[in-house]
C-alpha positions as a Python dict, from the first residue, in 0.01 Angstrom:
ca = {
    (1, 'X'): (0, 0, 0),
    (2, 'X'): (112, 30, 373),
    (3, 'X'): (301, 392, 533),
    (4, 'X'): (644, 188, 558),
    (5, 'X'): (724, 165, 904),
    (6, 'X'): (1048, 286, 986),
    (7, 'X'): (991, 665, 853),
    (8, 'X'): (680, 655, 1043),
    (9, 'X'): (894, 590, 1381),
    (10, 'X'): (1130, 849, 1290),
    (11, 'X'): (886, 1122, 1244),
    (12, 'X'): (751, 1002, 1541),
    (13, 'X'): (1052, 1018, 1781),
    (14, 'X'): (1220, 1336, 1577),
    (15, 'X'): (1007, 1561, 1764),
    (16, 'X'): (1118, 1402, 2135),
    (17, 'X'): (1515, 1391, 2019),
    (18, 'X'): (1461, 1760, 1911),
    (19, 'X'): (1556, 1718, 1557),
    (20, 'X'): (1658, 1405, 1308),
    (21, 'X'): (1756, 1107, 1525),
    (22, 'X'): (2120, 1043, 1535),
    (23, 'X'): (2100, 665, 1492),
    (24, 'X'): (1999, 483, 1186),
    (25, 'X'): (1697, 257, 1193),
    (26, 'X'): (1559, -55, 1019),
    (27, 'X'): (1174, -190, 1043),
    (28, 'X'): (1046, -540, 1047),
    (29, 'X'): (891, -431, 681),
    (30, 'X'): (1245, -374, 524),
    (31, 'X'): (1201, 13, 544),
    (32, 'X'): (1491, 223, 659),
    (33, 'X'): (1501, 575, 822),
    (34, 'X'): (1734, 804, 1019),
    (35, 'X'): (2084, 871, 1005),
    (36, 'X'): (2415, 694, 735),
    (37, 'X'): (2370, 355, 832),
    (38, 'X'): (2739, 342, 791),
    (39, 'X'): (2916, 143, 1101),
    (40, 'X'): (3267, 232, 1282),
    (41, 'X'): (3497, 37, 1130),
    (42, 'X'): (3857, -2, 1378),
    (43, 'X'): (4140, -178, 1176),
    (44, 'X'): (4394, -327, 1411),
    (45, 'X'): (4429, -600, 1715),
    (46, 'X'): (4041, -738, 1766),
    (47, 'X'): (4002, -547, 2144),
    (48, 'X'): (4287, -301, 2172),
    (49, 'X'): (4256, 18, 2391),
    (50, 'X'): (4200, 188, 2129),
    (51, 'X'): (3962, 18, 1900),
    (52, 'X'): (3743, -32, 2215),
    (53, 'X'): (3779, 328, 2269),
    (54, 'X'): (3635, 407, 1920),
    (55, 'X'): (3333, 161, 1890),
    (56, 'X'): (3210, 296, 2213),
    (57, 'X'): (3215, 643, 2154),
    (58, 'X'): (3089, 569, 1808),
    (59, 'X'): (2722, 420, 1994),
    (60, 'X'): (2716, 561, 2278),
    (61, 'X'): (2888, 924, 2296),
    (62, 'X'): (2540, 1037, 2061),
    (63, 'X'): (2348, 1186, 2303),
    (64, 'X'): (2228, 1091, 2678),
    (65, 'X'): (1914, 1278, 2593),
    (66, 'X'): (1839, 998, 2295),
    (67, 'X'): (1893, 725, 2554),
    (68, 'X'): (1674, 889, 2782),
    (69, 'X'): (1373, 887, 2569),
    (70, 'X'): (1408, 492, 2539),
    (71, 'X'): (1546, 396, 2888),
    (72, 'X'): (1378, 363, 3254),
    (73, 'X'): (1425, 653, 3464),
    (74, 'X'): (1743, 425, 3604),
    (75, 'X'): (1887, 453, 3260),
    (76, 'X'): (1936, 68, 3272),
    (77, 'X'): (2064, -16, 2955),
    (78, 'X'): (2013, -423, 3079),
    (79, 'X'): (1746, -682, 3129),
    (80, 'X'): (1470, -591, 3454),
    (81, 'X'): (1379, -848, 3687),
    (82, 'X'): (1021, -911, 3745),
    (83, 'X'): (868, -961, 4088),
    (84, 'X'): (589, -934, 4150),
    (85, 'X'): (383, -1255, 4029),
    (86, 'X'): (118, -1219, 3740),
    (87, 'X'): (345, -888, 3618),
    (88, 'X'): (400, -881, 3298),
    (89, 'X'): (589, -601, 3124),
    (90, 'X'): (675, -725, 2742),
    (91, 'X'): (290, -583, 2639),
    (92, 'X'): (456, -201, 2646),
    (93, 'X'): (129, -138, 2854),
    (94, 'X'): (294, -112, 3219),
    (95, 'X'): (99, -159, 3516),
    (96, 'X'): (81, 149, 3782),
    (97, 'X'): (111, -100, 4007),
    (98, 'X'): (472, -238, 3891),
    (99, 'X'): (644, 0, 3620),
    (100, 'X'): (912, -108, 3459),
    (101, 'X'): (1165, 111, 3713),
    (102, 'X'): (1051, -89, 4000),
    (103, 'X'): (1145, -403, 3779),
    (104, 'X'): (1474, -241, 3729),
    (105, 'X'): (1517, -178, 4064),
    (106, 'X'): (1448, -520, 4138),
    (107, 'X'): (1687, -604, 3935),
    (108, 'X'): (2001, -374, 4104),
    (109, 'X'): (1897, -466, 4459),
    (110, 'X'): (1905, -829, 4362),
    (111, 'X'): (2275, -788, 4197),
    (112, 'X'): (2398, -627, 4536),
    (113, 'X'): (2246, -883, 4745),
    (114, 'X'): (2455, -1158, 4554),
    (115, 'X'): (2738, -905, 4589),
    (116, 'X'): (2692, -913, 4964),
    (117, 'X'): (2691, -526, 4970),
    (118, 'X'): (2465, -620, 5282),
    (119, 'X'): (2682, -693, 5500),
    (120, 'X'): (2835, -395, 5599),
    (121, 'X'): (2870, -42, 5464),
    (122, 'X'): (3155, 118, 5278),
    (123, 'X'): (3276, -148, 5031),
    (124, 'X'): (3478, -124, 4765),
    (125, 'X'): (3310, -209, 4433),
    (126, 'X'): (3460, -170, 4086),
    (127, 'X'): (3165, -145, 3785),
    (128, 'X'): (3313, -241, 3489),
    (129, 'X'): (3118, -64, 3153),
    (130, 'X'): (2907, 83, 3415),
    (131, 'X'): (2713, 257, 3111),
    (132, 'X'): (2475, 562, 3298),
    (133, 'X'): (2540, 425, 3641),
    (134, 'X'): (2255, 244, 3740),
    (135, 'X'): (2414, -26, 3891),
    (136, 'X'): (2647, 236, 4034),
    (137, 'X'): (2415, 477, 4189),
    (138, 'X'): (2228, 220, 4321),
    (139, 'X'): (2494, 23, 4522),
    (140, 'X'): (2623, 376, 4641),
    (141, 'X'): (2291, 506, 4742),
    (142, 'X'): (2130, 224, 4867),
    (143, 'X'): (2406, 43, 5021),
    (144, 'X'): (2656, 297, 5106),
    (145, 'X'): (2901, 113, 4901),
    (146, 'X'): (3199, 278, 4770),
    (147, 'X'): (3187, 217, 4385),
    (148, 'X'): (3445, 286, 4102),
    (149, 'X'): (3290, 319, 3798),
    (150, 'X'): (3477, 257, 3483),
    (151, 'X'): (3379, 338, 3121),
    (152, 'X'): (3492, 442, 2791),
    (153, 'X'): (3258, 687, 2679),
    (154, 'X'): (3275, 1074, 2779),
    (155, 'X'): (2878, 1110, 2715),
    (156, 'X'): (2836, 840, 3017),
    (157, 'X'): (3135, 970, 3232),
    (158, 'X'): (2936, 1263, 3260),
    (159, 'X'): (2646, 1156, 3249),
    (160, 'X'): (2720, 977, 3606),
    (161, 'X'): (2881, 1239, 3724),
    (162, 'X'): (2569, 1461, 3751),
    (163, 'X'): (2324, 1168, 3884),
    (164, 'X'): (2622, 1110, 4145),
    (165, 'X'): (2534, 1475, 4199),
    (166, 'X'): (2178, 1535, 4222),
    (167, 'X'): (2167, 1234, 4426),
    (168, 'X'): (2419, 1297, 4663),
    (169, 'X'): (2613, 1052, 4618),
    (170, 'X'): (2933, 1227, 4434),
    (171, 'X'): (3153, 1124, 4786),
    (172, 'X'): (3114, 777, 4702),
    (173, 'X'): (3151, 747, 4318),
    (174, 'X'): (3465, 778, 4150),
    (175, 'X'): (3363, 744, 3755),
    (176, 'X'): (3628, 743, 3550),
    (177, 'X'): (3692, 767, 3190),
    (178, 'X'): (3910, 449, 3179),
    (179, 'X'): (3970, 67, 3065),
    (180, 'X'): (3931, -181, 3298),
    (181, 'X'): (4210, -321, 3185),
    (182, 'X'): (4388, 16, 3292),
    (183, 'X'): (4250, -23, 3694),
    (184, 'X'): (4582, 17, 3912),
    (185, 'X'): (4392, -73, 4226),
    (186, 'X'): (4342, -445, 4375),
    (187, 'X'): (4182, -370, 4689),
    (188, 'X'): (3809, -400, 4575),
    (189, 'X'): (3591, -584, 4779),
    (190, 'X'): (3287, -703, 4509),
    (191, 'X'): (3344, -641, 4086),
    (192, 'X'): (3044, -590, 3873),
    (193, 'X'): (2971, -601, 3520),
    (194, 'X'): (2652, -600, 3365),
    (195, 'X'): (2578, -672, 2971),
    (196, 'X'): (2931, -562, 2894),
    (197, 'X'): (2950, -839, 2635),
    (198, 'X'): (2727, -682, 2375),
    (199, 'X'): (2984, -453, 2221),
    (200, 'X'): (3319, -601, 2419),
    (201, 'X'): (3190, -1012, 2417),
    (202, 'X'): (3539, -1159, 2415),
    (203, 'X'): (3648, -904, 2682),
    (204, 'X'): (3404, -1057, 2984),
    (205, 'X'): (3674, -1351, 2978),
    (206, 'X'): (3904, -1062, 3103),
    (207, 'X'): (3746, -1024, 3379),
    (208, 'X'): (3801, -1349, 3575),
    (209, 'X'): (4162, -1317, 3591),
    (210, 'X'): (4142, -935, 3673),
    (211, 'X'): (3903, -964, 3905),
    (212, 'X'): (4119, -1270, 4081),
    (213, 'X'): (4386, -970, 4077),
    (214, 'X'): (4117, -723, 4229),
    (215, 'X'): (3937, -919, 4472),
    (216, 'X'): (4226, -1179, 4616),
    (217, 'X'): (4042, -1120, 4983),
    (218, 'X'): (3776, -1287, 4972),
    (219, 'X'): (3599, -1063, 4704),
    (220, 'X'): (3295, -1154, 4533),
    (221, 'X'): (3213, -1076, 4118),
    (222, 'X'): (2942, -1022, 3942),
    (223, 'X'): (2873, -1116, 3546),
    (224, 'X'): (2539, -1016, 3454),
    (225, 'X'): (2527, -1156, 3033),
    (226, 'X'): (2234, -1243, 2793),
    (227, 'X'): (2329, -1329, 2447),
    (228, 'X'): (2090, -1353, 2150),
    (229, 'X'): (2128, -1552, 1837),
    (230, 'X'): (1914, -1452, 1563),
    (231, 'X'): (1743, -1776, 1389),
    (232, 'X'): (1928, -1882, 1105),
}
């Protein structure tokens, strides 16, 4: 009879997480590994400060370091955008030629294009659930934009706060440990949000009439979504 598969993966990724991985896991076989499967469960108005608050810290305030081993070096925690023709990256046997960073990168540079962070330097771009600040960095350091990054998780926060740091881009990156919902500013020139939906789906509705408040000259926004349905 087969190894099942999921305690296989755990033992395998144990060792790179430094001890029993904080998330719980479920194979294709019907095996289960890892930590209580037991979800966050927020009673109360479906998207309220503080239920949001709760279901992201509950996923993503585990550890950076656990993200790490499964991310690009970007930390993009969204879909890449492939390039270079022939390139094909859903093997999990990446070409030296075109890794799956420079697909990610492809990706960001393409998002601030259509934000028209080329047109001049020092705009003001909010980046709503801007997760480890790839989008963020990016704009900052390769545009000179001037980016506010919102999220509710502490983990992130300070996880961006460092990158802004080593990079040298802490003069242009405000991350804060807020709601969009609880921006006081209106003066932003572009608004960005990619795969917020996942966790906050109803919420990216928010965002048109916010960013209509945010952007009322001539601002630009940014919606980056892919929903999955699994087959009934």
């Amino acid at each position: 009879m087969p190894t099942p598969v999921a305690p296989r993966l755990h033992d395998l990724l144990a060792p790179w997480a430094g001890g029993p991985l904080p998330v719980h896991l479920t194979a294709w076989d019907g095996s289960a590994a890892g930590a209580d499967p037991a979800q966050a469960v927020v009673r109360g108005r479906l998207h309220s400060l503080g239920r949001d608050r709760a279901a992201i810290s509950h996923h993503y305030d585990l550890s950076n370091h656990f993200y790490e081993l499964i991310l690009d070096a970007q930390m993009a925690y969204s879909c890449a955008y492939v390039t270079q023709p022939g390139a094909d990256l859903t093997t999990g046997r990446e070409s030296e030629a075109y890794p799956l960073e420079q697909a990610q990168f492809d990706k960001l540079e393409l998002v601030c294009t259509k934000l028209g962070l080329d047109d001049r330097p020092d705009q003001r771009v909010v980046d709503v659930g801007c997760g480890w600040g790839s989008l963020t960095l990016h704009a900052a350091r390769e545009h000179d934009a001037r980016v506010v990054a919102v999220r509710i998780s502490r983990e992130q926060q300070a996880f961006v706060q460092r990158r802004a740091q080593e990079q040298g881009v802490a003069d242009r990156v405000d991350v804060r440990l807020q709601d969009s919902r609880e921006v006081p500013e209106t003066d932003f020139e572009a608004v960005a949000s990619l795969e917020m939906g996942g966790e906050e789906v109803t919420r990216v509705w928010e965002l048109y009439p916010a960013a209509g408040a945010w952007t009322f000259a001539a601002g630009r926004m940014g919606v980056d979504q892919l929903l999955l349905r699994r087959p009934s």
